[in-house]
Every structure is written in C-alpha cells, then in structure tokens.
C-alpha positions as CSV (number, residue, x, y, z in Angstrom):
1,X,107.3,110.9,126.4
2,X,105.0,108.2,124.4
3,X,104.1,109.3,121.0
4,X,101.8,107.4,118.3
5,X,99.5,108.8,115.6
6,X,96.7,106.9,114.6
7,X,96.8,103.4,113.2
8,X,94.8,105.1,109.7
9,X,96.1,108.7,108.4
10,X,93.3,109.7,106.2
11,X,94.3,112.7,104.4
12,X,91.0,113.8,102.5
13,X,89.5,115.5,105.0
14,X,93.0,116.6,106.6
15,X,93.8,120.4,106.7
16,X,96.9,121.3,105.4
17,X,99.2,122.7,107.7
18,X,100.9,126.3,106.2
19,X,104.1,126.9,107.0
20,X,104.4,130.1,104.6
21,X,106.5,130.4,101.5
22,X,104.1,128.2,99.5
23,X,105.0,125.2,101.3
24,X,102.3,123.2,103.5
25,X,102.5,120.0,105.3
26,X,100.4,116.7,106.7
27,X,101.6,114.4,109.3
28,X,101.3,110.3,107.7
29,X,102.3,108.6,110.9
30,X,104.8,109.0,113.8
31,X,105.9,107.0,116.8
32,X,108.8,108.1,119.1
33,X,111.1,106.2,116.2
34,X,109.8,107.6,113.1
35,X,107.4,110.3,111.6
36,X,106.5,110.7,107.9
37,X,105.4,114.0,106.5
38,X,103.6,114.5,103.3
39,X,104.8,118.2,102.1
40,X,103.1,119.9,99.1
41,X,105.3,122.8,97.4
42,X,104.6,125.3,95.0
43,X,106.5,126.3,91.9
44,X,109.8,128.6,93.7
45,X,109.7,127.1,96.9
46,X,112.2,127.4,99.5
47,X,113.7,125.1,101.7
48,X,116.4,127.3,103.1
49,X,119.9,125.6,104.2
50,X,119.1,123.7,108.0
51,X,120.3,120.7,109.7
52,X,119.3,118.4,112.4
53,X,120.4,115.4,114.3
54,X,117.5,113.1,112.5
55,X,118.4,111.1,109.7
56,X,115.6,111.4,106.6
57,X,114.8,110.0,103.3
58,X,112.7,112.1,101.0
59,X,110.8,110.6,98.2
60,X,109.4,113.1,95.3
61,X,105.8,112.0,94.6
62,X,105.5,114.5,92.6
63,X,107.4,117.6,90.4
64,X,110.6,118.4,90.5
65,X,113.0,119.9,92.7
66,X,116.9,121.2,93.2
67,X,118.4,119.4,96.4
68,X,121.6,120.8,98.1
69,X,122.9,118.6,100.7
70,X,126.4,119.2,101.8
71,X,127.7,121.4,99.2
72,X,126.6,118.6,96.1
73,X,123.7,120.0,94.2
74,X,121.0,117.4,92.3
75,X,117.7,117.9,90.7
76,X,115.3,115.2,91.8
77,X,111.8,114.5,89.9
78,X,108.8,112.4,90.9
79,X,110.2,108.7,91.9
80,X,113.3,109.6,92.6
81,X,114.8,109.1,96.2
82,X,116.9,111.4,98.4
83,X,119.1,110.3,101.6
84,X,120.2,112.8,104.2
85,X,122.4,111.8,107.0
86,X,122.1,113.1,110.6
87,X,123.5,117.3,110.4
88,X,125.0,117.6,106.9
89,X,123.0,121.2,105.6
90,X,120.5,120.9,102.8
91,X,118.1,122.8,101.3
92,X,115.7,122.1,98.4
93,X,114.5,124.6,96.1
94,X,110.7,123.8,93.6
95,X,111.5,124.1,90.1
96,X,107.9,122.6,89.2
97,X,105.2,122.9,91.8
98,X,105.1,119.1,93.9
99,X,105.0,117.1,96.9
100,X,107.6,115.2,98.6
101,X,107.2,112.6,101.3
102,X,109.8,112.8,104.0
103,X,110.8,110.5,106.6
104,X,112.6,111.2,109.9
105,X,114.4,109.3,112.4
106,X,113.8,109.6,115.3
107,X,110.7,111.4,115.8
108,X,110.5,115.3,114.8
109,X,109.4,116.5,118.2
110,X,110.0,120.0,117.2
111,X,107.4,119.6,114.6
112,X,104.6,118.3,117.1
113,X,105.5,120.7,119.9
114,X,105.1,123.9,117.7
115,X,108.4,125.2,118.3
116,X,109.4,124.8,114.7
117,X,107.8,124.1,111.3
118,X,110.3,122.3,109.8
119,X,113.7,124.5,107.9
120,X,110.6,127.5,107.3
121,X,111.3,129.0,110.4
122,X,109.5,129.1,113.5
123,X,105.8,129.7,114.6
C-alpha cells in the first residue's frame, strides 16, 4: 500500500500522541521508505529492550539519555547521534527529561496501523 504524509508537518497545533510511561510522540513525515518521529520523554523514561527489521538513526534534540543497543551501553545528550542497525536489541532510558528525533527505514507500518506504539507496548 501507498503511504505519504503531508508535504508540511506543522507541529504547533499537533496533538501529542501518548504512549504511557511519560513518553509521547508526533509523526514529521513518512513515505513507504522512511518515517521520522519526533518523541518527547520525561525525566525516568523507558524504552524497554525491542528490536525490529528497520534500520534507525536517533538524534537527541534535546536532554540526555542512556542508550543500550546490543549489549554496549552510552549516554547520549542533545546533538549527539545514535545508529541502530536492522534487529540488534536496544533500549534507551531518560536521565534528564528530552526529545529525540528518530528515523526509520523503511516505513513503521506498525506505528500507523495502531498495532504498536513503538517498544511501549501495544494499544
């Protein structure tokens, strides 16, 4: 199936989408090749330990946070960049409340078919 968003994400008067936990999310843009996610954390935060087929890069906009991704273990703050090849397990803990922006390849069709909301569990 043929997916696009809209040629102009404008997030002001976006909701943002709870996924519990103190994590919430907005979708930037997405095509059946790629999707970016803005993701707004608070402080103790958990991204518990998934995988998936998708390939992502991560880029901390803002605050800092403990990344696990196969077994290796680094705190990322705001500017830094984080690169997760297709199925290795990761998880990501907040250590100070912030928002990452993550991009998937291909498309997150579980995210825009409700049947997960990202490594929180499902709906």
């Amino acid at each position: 199936m043929e997916r696009n968003s809209k040629k102009y994400i404008l997030t002001e008067n976006m909701e943002w989408e709870e996924l519990g936990g103190g994590v919430s999310r907005k979708f930037l843009g997405y095509d059946n090749q790629i999707m970016m996610v803005q993701v707004k954390f608070e402080k103790g935060a958990v991204g518990s330990p998934h995988h998936h087929f998708h390939t992502q890069a991560t880029y901390c906009a803002e605050g800092k946070f403990e990344f696990e991704i196969d077994g290796e273990k680094q705190i990322v703050k705001a500017g830094d960049g984080v690169y997760i090849q297709p199925n290795l397990v990761h998880s990501a803990v907040c250590l100070e409340a912030g928002m990452l922006i993550d991009v998937f390849s291909p498309v997150r069709e579980d995210f825009l078919d409700g049947s997960t909301v990202s490594y929180f569990g499902k709906k």
